[in-house]
GUDO-734135 format. One record per residue (C-alpha): residue in three letters; x, y, z. Coordinates in steps of 0.001 Angstrom, whole numbers, padded with zeros to 6 digits, always signed. Example, Ala and Ser with C-alpha at 12.3 -4.5 7.8 and 13.67 -1.06 7.14 Angstrom:
! residues 2
Ala+012300-004500+007800;Ser+013670-001060+007140;
//
This chain:
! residues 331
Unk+077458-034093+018867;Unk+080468-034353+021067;Unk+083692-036582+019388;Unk+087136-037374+019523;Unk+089651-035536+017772;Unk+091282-036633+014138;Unk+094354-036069+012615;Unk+092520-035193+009641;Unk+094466-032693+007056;Unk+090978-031073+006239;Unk+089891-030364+009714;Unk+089991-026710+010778;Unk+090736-027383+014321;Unk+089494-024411+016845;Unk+091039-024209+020586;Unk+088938-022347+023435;Unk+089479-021810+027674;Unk+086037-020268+028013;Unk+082025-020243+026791;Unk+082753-017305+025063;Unk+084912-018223+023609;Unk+083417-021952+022791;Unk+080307-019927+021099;Unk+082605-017783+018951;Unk+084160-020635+017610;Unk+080763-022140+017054;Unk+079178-018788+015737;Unk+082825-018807+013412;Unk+082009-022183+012322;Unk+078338-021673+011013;Unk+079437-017991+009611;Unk+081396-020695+007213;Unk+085061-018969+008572;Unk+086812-021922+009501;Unk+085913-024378+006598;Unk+083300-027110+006312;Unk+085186-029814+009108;Unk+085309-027744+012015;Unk+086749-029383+015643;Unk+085701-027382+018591;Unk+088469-028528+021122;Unk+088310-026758+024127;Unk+090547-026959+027374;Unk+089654-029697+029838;Unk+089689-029008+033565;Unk+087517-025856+033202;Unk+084243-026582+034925;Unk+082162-024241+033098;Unk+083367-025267+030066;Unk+082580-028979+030587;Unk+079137-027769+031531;Unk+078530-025739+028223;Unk+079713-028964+026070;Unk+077077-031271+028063;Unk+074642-028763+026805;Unk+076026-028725+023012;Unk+075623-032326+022932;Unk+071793-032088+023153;Unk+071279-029373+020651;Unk+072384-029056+016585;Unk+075405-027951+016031;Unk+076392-025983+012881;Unk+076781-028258+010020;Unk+080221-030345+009759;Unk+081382-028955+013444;Unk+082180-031272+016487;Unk+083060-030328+020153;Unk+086355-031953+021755;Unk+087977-032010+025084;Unk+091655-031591+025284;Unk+094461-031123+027348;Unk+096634-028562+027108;Unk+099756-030706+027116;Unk+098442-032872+024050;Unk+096466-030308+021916;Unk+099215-029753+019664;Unk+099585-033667+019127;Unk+097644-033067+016580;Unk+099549-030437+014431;Unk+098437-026338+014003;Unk+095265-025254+015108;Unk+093416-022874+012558;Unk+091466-020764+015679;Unk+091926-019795+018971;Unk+090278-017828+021190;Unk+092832-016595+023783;Unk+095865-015088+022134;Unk+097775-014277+025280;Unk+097731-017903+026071;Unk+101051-018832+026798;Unk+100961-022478+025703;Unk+099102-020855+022078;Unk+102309-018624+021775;Unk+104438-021096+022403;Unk+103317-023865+020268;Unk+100099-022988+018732;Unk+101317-020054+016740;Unk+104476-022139+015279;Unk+105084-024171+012482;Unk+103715-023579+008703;Unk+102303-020092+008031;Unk+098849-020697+007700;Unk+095277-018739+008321;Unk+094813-018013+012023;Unk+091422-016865+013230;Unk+091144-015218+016759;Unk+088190-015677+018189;Unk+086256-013147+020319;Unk+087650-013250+023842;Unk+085795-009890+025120;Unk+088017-006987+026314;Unk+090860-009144+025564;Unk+089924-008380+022186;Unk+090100-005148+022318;Unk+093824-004885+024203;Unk+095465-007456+021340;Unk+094128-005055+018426;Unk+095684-001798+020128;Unk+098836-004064+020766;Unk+099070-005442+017363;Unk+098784-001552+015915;Unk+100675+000309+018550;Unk+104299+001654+017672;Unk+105197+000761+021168;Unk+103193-002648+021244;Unk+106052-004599+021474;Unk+104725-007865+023229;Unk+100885-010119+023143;Unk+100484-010111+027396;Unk+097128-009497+029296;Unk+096536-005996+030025;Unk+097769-006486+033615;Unk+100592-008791+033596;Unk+103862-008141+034660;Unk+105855-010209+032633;Unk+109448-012021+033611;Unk+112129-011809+030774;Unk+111647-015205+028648;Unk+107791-014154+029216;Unk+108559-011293+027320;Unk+110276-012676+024727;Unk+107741-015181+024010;Unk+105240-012625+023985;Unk+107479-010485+021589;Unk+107933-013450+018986;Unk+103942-013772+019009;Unk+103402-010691+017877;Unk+106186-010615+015241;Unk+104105-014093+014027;Unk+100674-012304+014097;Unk+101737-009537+012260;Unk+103473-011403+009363;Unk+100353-013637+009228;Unk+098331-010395+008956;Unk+101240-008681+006377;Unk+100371-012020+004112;Unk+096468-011515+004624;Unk+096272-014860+006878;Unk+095166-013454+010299;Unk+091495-012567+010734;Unk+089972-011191+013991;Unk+086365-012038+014995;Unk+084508-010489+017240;Unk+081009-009003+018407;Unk+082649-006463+020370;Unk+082083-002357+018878;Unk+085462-001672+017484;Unk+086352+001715+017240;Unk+087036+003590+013878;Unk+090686+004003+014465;Unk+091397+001134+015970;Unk+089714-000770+012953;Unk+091086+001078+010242;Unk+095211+000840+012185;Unk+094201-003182+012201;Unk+093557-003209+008773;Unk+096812-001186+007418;Unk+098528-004406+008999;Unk+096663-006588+006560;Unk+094751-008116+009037;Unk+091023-008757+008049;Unk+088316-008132+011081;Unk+085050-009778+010706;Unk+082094-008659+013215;Unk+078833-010897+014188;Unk+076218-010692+016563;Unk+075868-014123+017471;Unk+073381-015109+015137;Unk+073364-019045+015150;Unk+073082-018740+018803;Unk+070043-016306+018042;Unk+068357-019753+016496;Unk+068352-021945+019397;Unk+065581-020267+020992;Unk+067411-021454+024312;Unk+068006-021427+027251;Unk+065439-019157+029248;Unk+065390-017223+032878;Unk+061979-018390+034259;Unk+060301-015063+035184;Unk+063608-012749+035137;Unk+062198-009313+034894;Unk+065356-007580+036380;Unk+068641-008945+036082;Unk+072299-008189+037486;Unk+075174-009633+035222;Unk+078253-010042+037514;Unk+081455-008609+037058;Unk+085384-010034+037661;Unk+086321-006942+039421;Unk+085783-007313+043074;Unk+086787-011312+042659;Unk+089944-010290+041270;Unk+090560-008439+044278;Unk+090452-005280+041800;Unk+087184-003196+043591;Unk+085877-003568+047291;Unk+083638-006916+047573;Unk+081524-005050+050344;Unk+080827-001911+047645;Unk+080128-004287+044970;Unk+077547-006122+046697;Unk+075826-003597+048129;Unk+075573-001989+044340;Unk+073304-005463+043698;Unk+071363-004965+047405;Unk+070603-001096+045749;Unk+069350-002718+042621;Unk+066811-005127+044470;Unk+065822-002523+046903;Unk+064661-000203+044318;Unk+062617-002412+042457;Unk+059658-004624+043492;Unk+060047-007966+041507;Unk+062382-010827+042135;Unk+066380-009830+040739;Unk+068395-012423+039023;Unk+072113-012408+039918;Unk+074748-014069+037160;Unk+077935-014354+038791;Unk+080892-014265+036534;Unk+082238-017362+035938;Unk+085966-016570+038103;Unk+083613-014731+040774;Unk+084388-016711+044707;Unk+081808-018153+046666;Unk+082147-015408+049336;Unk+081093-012686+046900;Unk+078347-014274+045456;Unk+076994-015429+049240;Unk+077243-011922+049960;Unk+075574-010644+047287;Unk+072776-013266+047304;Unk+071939-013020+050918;Unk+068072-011926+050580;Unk+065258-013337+049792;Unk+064048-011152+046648;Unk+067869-012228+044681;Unk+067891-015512+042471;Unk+070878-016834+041729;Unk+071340-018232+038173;Unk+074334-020119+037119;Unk+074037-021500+032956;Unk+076922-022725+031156;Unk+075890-020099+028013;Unk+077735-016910+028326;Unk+075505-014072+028859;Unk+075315-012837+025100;Unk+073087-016159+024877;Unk+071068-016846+027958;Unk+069969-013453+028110;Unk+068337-012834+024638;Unk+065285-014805+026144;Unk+064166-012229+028219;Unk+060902-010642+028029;Unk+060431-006975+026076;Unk+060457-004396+029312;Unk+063438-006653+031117;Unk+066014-004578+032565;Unk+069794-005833+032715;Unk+072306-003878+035392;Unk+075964-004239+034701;Unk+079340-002694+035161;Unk+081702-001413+032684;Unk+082757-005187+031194;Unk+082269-007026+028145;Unk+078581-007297+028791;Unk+077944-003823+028402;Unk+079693-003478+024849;Unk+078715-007040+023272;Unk+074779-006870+024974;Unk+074004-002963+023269;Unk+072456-004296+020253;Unk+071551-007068+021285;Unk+069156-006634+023875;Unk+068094-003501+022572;Unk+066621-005406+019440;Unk+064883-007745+022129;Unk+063167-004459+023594;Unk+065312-005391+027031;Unk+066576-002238+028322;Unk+070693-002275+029773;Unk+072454-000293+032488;Unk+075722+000799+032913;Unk+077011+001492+036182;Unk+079880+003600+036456;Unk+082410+002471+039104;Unk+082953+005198+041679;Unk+086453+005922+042889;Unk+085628+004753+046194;Unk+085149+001307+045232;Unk+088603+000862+043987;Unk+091643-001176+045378;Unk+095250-000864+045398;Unk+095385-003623+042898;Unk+093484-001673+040243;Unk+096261+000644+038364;Unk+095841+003997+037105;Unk+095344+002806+033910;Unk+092840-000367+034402;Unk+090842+002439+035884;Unk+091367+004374+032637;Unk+090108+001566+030364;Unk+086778+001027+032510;Unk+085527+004525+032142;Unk+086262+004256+028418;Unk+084078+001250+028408;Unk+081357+003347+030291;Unk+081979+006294+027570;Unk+082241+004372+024928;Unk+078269+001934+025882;
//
């Protein structure tokens, strides 16, 4: 059930910018994380995001949880918020991480993830910004003060970090000499809806960011999904990311024997109702660390597909390169 927001002392108030983010906040509030009055607020203006709350408002949600819309601007009208799912936010740095110390919980935001723990535990870490932003000055020392904050929330035992994503041995073990507790799930109350299904998907693509973000060639990248289709004899079900253009998916989708299928669940859920035998292609991306287990538990069987050299842009630096064939190693 969708409702307003309260100003209620005992409500553990959770902000999100994306589904997965959303159903980590909602797989946080049934794990019993964020209290038993949980407030799902999530950023208005974000089309897929207004999609996946029209769909929460038909189903049960966890017990004592509700699902908000919110602008930015008055979020914090409200006082602290005890979860959030994108830490390099800069509106959650600069108000959202203020205030009276209390628990923080940050939820899983994919890769994202990943980059905040090695920033949080590097020696040279020194500011929370997205693994490819060039930050001005008073970006930087935003970001700077955010990470002092996290780490004296995690030095008094009051920052957790939940996620589905595999996190590596070190970079576990450096997380927890901080103080900080990380807490792992595998989406489990999404596991119980027994929703939403892909009519007859036997083969499916999951998109990827990259060539959208201008990052790998769009004409490479779609003709990676025409060698997919053309190799196998049933129907293919493309799911474009959720920033992919128009252009790239109308490229991608322009045969017969490719379905496109756009849900507002993030992939981790729609895709655990395929049938034992599926197949699901994907690049190195969150997908292909968070689906493993998953869909191997299913009996669905995933792909990785490395990204050749050829496919990359100027825009892609030496080290986002880097990172994507340690996601390939590492699946």
């Amino acid at each position: 059930m969708t409702t307003s927001s309260s100003t209620r002392t005992d409500l553990a108030r959770a902000w999100v910018e994306s589904p997965l983010q959303m159903v980590s906040a909602l797989e946080a509030s049934a794990a019993g994380l964020l209290g038993p009055s949980v407030d799902v607020v999530y950023r208005t203006g974000i089309t897929p995001l207004a999609e996946l709350a029209a769909r929460l408002g038909t189903i049960a949600l966890p017990a004592g949880t509700t699902v908000t819309p919110e602008s930015t601007r008055s979020l914090w009208r409200h006082g602290q918020v005890r979860a959030v799912g994108d830490a390099f936010s800069g509106a959650v740095q600069a108000r959202g991480l203020l205030g009276v110390r209390r628990p923080l919980v940050v939820l899983d935001d994919g890769l994202a993830t990943l980059h905040l723990l090695r920033l949080l535990t590097a020696a040279d870490g020194r500011y929370l910004v997205r693994a490819r932003a060039h930050p001005g000055l008073a970006r930087r020392t935003l970001a700077s003060a955010a990470r002092s904050r996290l780490l004296s929330l995690a030095d008094a035992g009051l920052l957790t970090v939940f996620t589905a994503l595999p996190v590596p041995d070190g970079l576990a073990d450096a997380f927890r000499a901080t103080g900080g507790r990380l807490v792992g799930h595998s989406f489990a109350w999404s596991a119980s809806l027994r929703e939403p299904e892909l009519h007859g998907a036997g083969v499916v693509v999951v998109g990827s960011a990259m060539a959208s973000d201008g990052l790998v060639d769009p004409d490479a990248y779609a003709a990676w999904v025409h060698e997919i289709a053309d190799a196998c004899h049933d129907e293919v079900v493309y799911i474009p990311h959720r920033r992919e253009t128009p252009a790239i998916t109308a490229a991608v989708a322009d045969r017969d024997s490719i379905r496109v299928e756009r849900g507002p669940w993030p992939v981790e859920v729609s895709l655990r109702c395929l049938a034992p035998g599926s197949v699901v292609h994907c690049l190195p991306s969150t997908p292909l660390l968070t689906l493993r287990s998953l869909l191997a538990d299913a009996g669905v069987e995933l792909v990785g597909s490395p990204v050749p050299d050829s496919w990359w842009t100027p825009h892609a630096s030496a080290r986002f390169r880097a990172s994507v064939r340690s996601i390939a190693g590492h699946a």
